[in-house]
C-alpha positions as CSV (number, residue, x, y, z in Angstrom):
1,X,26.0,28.9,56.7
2,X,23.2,26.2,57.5
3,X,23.0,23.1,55.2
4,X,20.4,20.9,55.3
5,X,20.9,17.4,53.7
6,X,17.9,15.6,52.3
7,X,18.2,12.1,52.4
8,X,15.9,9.8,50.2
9,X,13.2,8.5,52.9
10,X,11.7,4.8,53.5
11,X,9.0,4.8,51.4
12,X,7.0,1.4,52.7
13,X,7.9,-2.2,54.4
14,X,9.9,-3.5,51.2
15,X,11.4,-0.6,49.5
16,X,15.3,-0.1,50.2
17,X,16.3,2.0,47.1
18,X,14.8,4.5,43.9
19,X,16.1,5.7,41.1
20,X,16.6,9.4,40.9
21,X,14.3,10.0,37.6
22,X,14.1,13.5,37.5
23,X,15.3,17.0,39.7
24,X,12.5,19.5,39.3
25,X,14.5,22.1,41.2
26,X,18.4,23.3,39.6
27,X,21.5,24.5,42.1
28,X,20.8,27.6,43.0
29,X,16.8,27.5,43.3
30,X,14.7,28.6,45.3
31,X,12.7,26.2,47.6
32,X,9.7,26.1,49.7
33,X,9.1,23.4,52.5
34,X,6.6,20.8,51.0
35,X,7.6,21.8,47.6
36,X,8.2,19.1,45.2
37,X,12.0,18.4,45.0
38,X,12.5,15.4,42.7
39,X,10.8,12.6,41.4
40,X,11.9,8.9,42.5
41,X,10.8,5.3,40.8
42,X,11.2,2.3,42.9
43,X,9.8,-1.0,41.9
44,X,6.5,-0.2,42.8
45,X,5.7,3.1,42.1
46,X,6.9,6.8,40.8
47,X,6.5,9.6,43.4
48,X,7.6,13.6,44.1
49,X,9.5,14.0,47.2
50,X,8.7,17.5,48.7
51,X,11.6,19.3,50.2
52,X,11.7,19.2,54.3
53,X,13.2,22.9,54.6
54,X,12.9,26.4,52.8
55,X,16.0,27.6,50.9
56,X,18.4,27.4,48.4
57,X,19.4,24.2,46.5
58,X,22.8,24.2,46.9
59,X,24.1,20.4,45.9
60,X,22.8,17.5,44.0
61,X,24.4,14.0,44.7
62,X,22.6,11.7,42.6
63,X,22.3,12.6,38.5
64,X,19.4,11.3,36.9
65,X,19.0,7.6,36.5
66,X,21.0,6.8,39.5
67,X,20.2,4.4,42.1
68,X,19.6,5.8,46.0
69,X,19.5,3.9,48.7
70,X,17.4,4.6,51.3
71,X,19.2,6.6,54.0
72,X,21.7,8.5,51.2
73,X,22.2,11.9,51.0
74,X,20.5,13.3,47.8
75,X,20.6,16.7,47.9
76,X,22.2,19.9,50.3
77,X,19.7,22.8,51.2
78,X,20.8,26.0,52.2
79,X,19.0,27.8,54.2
80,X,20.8,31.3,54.8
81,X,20.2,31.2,51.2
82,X,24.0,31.1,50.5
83,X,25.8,28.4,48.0
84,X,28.7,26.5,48.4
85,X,32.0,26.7,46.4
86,X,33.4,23.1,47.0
87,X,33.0,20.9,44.2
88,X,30.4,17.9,43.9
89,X,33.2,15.6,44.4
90,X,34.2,16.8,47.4
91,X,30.5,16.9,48.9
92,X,29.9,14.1,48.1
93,X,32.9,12.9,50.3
94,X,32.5,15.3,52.9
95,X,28.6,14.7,53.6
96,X,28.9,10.7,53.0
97,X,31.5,10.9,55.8
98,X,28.8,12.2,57.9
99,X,26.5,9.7,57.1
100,X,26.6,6.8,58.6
101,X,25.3,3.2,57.1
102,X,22.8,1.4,59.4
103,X,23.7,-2.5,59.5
104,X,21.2,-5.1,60.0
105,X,21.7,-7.3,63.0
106,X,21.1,-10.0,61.1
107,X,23.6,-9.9,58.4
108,X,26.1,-7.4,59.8
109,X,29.3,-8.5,57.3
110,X,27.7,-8.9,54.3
111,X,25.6,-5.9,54.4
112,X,28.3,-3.7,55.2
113,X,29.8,-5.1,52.3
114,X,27.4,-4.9,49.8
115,X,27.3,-0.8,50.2
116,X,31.3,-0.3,50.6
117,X,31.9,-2.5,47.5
118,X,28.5,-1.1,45.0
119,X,30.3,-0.8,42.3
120,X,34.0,-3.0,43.4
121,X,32.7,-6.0,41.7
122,X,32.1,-6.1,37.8
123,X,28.2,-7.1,38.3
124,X,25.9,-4.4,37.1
125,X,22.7,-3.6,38.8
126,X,21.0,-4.3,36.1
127,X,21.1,-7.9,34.0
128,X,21.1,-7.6,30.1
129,X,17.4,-9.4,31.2
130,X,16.7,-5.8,33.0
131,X,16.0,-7.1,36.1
132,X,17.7,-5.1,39.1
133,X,20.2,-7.1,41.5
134,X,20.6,-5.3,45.0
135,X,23.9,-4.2,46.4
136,X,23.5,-7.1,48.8
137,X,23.1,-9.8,46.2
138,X,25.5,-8.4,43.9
139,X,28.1,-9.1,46.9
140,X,27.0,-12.3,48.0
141,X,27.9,-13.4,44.0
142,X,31.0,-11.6,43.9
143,X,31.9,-13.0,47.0
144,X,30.9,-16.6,46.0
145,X,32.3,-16.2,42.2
146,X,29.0,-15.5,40.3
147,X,28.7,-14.7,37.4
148,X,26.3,-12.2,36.0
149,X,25.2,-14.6,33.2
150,X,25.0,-17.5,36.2
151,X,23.0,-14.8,38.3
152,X,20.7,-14.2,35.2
153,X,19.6,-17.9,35.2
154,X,18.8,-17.8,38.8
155,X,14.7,-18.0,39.6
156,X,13.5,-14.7,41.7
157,X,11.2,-14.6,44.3
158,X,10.8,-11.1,44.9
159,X,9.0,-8.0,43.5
160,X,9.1,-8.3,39.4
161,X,11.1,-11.9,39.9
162,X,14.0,-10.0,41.6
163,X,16.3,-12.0,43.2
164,X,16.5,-11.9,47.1
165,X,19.0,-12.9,49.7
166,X,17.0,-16.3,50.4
167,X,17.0,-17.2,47.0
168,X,21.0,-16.3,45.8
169,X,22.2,-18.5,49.1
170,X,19.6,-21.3,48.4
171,X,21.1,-21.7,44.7
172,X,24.6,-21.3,46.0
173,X,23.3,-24.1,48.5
174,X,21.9,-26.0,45.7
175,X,24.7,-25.9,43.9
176,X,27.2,-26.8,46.3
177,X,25.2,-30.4,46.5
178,X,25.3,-31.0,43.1
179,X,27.6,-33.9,43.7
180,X,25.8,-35.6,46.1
181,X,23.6,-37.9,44.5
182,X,20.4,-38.3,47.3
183,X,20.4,-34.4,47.0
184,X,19.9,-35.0,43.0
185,X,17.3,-37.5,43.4
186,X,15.4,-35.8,46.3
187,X,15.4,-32.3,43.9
188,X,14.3,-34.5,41.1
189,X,11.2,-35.6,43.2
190,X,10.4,-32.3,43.7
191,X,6.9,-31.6,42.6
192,X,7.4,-27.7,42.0
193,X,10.4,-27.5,39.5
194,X,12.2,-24.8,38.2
195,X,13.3,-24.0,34.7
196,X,16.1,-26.0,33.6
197,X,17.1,-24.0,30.8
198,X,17.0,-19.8,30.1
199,X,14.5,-19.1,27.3
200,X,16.6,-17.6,24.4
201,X,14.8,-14.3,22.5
202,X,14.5,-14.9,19.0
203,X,16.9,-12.8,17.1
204,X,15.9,-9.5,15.4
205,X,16.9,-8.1,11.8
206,X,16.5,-4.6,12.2
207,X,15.5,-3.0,9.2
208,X,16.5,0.6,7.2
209,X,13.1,2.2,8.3
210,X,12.8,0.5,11.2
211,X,12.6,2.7,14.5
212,X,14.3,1.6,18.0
213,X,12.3,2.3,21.4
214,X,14.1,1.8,24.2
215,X,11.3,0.3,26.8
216,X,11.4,2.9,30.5
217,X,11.9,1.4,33.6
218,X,8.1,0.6,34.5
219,X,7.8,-1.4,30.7
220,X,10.8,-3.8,32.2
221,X,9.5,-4.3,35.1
222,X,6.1,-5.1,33.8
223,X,7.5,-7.5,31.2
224,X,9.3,-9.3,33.6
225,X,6.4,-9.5,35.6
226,X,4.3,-11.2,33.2
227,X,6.9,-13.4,31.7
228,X,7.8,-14.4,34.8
229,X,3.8,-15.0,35.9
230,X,3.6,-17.4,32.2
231,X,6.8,-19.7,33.6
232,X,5.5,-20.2,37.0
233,X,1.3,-20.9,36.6
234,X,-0.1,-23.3,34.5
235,X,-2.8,-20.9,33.2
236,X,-6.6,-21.3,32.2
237,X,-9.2,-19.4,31.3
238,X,-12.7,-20.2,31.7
239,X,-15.6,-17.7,30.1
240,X,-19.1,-17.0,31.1
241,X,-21.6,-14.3,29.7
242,X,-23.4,-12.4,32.5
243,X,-26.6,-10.4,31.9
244,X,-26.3,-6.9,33.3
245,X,-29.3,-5.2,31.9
246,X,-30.3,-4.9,35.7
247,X,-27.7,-3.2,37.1
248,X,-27.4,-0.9,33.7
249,X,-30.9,0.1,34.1
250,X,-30.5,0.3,38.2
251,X,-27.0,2.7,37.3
252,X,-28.7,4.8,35.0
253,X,-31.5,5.6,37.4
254,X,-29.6,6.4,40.7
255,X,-26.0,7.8,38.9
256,X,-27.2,11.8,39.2
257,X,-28.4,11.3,42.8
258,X,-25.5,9.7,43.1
259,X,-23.2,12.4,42.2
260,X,-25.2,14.6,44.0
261,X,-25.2,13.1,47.4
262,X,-21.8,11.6,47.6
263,X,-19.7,13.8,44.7
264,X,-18.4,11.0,43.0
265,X,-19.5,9.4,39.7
266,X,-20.6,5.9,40.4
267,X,-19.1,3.3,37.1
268,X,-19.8,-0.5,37.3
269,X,-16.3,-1.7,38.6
270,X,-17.3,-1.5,42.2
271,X,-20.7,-3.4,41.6
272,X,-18.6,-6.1,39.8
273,X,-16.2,-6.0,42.3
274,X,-18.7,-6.3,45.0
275,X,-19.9,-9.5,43.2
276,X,-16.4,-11.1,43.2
277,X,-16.2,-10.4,46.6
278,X,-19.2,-12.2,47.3
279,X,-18.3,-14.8,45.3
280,X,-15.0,-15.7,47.1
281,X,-16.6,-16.0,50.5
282,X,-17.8,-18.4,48.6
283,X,-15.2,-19.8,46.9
284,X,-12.3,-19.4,49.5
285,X,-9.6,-21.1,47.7
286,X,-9.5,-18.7,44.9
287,X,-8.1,-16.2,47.5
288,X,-4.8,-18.1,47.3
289,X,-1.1,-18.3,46.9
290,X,1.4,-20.8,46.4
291,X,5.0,-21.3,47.6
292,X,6.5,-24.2,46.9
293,X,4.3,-27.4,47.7
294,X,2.2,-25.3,50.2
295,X,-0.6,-23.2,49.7
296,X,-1.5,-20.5,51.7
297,X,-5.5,-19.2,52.1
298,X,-5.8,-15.4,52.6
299,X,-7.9,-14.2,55.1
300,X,-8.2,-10.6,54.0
301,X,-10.0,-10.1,50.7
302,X,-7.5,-7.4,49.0
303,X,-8.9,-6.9,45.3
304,X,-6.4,-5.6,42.6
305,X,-7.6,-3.3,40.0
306,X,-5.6,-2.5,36.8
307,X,-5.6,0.7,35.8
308,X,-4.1,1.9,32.6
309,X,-2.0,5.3,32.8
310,X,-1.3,7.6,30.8
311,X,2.2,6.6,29.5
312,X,0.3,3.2,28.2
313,X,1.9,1.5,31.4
314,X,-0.1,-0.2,33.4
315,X,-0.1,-0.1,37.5
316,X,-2.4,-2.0,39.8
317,X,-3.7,-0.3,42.9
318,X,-5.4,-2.8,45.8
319,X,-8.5,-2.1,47.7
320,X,-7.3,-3.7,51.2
321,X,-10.7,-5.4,53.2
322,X,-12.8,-5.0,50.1
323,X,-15.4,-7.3,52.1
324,X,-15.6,-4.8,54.8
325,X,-17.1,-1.8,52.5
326,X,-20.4,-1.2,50.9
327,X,-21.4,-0.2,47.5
328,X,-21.0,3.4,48.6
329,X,-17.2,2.7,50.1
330,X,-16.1,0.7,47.2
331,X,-16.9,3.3,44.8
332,X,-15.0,6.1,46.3
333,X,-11.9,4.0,47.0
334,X,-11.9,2.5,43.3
335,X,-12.1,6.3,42.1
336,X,-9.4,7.5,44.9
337,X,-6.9,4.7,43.6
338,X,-7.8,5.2,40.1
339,X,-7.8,9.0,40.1
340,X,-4.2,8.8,42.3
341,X,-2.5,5.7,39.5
342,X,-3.4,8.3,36.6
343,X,-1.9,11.8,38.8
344,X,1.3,9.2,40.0
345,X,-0.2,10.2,43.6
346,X,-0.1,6.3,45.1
347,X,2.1,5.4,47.9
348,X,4.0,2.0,47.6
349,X,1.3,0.6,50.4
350,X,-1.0,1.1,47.3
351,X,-0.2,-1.6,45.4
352,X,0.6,-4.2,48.1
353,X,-1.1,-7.2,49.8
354,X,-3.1,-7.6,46.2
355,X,-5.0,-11.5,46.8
356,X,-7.4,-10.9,43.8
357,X,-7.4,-8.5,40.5
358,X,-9.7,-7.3,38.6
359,X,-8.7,-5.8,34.6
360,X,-11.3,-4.3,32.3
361,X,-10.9,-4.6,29.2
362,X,-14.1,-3.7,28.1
363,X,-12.8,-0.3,28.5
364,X,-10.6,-0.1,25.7
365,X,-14.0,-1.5,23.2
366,X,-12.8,-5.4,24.0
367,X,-15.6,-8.0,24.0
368,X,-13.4,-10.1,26.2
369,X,-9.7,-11.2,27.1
370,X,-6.9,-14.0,28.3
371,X,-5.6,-12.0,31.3
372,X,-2.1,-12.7,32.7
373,X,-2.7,-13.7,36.6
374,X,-0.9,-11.4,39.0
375,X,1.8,-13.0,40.8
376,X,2.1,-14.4,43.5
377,X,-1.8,-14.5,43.3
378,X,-3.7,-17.1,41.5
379,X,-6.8,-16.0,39.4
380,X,-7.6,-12.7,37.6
381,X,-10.8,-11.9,36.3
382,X,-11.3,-9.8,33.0
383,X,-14.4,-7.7,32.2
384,X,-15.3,-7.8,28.8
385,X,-17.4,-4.2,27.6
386,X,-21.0,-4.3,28.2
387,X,-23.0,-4.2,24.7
388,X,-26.6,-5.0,23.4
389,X,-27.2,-7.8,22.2
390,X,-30.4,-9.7,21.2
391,X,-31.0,-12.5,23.6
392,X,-33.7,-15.5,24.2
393,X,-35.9,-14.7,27.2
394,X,-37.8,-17.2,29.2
395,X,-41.2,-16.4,30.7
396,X,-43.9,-18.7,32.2
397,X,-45.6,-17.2,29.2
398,X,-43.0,-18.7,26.7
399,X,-39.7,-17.7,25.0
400,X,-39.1,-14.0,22.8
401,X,-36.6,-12.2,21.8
402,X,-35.6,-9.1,23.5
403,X,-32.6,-7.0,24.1
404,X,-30.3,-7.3,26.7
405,X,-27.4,-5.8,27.9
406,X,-24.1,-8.7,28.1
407,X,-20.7,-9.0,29.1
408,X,-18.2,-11.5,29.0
409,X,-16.1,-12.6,32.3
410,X,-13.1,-14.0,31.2
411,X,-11.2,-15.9,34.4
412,X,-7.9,-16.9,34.3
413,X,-6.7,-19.4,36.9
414,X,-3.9,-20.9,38.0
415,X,-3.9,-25.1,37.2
416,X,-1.5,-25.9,39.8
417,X,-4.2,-25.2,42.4
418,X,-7.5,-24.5,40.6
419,X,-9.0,-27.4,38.4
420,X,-11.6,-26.3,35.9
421,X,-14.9,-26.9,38.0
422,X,-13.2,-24.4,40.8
423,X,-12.5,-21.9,38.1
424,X,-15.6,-22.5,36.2
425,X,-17.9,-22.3,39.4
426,X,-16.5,-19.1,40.6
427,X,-16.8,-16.8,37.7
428,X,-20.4,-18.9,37.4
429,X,-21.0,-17.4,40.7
430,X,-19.8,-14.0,39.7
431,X,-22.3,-13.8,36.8
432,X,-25.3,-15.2,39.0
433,X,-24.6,-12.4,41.8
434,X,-24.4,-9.6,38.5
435,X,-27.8,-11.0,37.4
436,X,-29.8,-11.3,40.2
437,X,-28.9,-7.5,41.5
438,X,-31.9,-5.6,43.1
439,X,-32.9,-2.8,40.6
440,X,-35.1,-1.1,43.3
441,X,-31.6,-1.0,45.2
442,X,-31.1,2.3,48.2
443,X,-27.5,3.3,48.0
């Protein structure tokens, strides 16, 4: 008998594990090569892994909500069609024999380590926070005599304030210096500072009629995210009101040709995102980040776009070079990420490299909002919905009345690095580029 094992694949530069979230195949089914197999969550996004052979499904090693790590066997494929007889148990122990773990150079011992000993220490993957500590960091605090609750209070750099390797071995540094008294003074000096104390949640009476929702895994993650984006950036928001009675008039002219000649519906997103693009060329330092004392300018222009999805989560695909395309190419990439976030078709290089981001919330009827800036970024710029609105017109001739069509631009910015005239000149910019668009426009 011929079994195939299916391991769980690298799926992009930073992704080393997934949770198993759901087997759309049972032992004993049928399955045909590229067929969807199961579905996988990592921290950036939910996919379906399509099976590699044709055959039977013979063995499942992960149950649902278990973690994988890249490289592990998920799942046995038979395909003489035939099913085994051992028990999971013993699969699992035969096959994992088989498989063997690939060590990093770098950090041979403590690797190694980390996946022997999973689940030898008594620190869970996940915090009573819900944020996720690796295999790696879990045995880097066993090792050193961690703590969860101690692990819990230490500052994450990585995806959804995760901690990483740098930061568990700079705190055990940290803390190892805590008697010395020029460290003290030299941390004190320290112009970015950390939280000195762990925000308590306020407690909760739970009432008789009450209902309990436990949040899924993409609802932690996001509300890490953001309370983790509040207790790092200083955040402002500047407004500005932009005419677009140009470009609404210019849209609803050219839209059916549109469709017509290219086969996609053209929306205002990409003209406003072709504006902010503008707009940071000329306004470089917007396209920032910061870590530590230093800040670092991006080169490439990567523009975020939040897009709600169905389950009322929220994902954030990024159009990579957005300077680089026209009106035309904008448009089909905003509808190819947007159409791909809603169909959980985007890959985990999707949502990377984001320098700027974009929300609408004029979509949901909202005249404007206070977004939350997208770390490790430092500005976000919300749309407000377009609506008529009467509005004082100059002319050479004199001042009327007229209507015109209006939309709030509501920019948030990071103070560390962006004063108010930075912030408030930008999203001026924005608005100027919006209102001076060329209504006898050729797409």
């Amino acid at each position: 008998m011929s079994q195939i094992e299916i391991r769980l694949p690298k799926m992009g530069e930073s992704v080393t594990e997934a949770t198993i979230t759901n087997w759309l195949k049972n032992i004993g089914d049928k399955v045909q090569i590229d067929e969807p197999l199961v579905e996988v969550a990592t921290d950036k996004v939910d996919n379906e892994l399509p099976s590699e052979v044709e055959g039977v499904l013979t063995k499942i090693l992960f149950k649902e909500n278990e973690v994988a790590q890249v490289g592990d066997i998920i799942a046995l494929i038979s395909t003489d069609g035939s099913i085994i007889e051992e028990t999971k148990e013993n699969t699992i122990q035969v096959t994992n024999e088989k498989y063997k773990v690939e060590v990093s150079k770098e950090e041979p011992q403590i690797e190694q380590k980390a996946h022997q000993n999973k689940d030898g220490n008594n620190i869970p993957r996940t915090g009573p926070s819900g944020r996720f500590y690796s295999p790696l960091v879990r045995s880097i605090a066993h090792k050193e005599g961690i703590l969860i609750s101690e692990l819990e209070s230490i500052s994450g750099s990585g995806k959804s304030s995760r901690v990483t390797k740098k930061d568990i071995l700079k705190y055990i540094e940290n803390r190892n210096n805590l008697n010395n008294p020029n460290q003290i003074i030299e941390n004190s000096t320290n112009s970015t500072t950390e939280l000195s104390t762990k925000i308590k949640n306020p407690k909760i009476i739970i009432g008789s009629n009450d209902e309990i929702i436990e949040m899924d895994r993409m609802r932690k993650i996001i509300a890490d995210h953001m309370v983790m984006s509040k207790s790092v950036s200083p955040h402002v928001t500047s407004y500005v009101e932009a005419d677009m009675t140009k470009i609404v008039n210019w849209r609803d002219k050219i839209k059916n040709d549109f469709i017509k000649r290219e086969g996609e519906k053209i929306t205002f997103t990409p003209i406003i995102i072709e504006a902010i693009v503008k707009a940071i060329k000329d306004f470089p330092m917007i396209n920032v980040s910061v870590s530590e004392n230093k800040i670092i300018k991006r080169n490439n222009i990567n523009i975020g776009m939040a897009t709600a999805l169905p389950s009322g989560n929220l994902i954030v695909p990024v159009i990579k070079n957005a300077d680089r395309l026209n009106l035309t190419g904008l448009t089909k990439s905003v509808n190819e990420l947007a159409n791909n976030a809603r169909n959980n078709c985007l890959k985990p290089e999707d949502i990377e490299g984001g320098t700027y981001t974009v929300t609408n919330v004029g979509t949901f009827g909202n005249v404007m909002g206070t977004p939350i800036i997208n770390q490790p970024q430092v500005a976000i710029l919300a749309l407000g919905a377009i609506r008529k609105v009467p509005s004082v017109i100059e002319t050479i001739e004199g001042d009327f009345i007229g209507i015109r069509q209006k939309m709030f631009l509501s920019h948030s910015y990071d103070h560390r690095v962006i004063d108010g005239a930075l912030g408030g000149k930008f999203v001026k910019r924005v608005a100027e580029y919006l209102e001076s668009f060329d209504e006898n426009r050729e797409f």
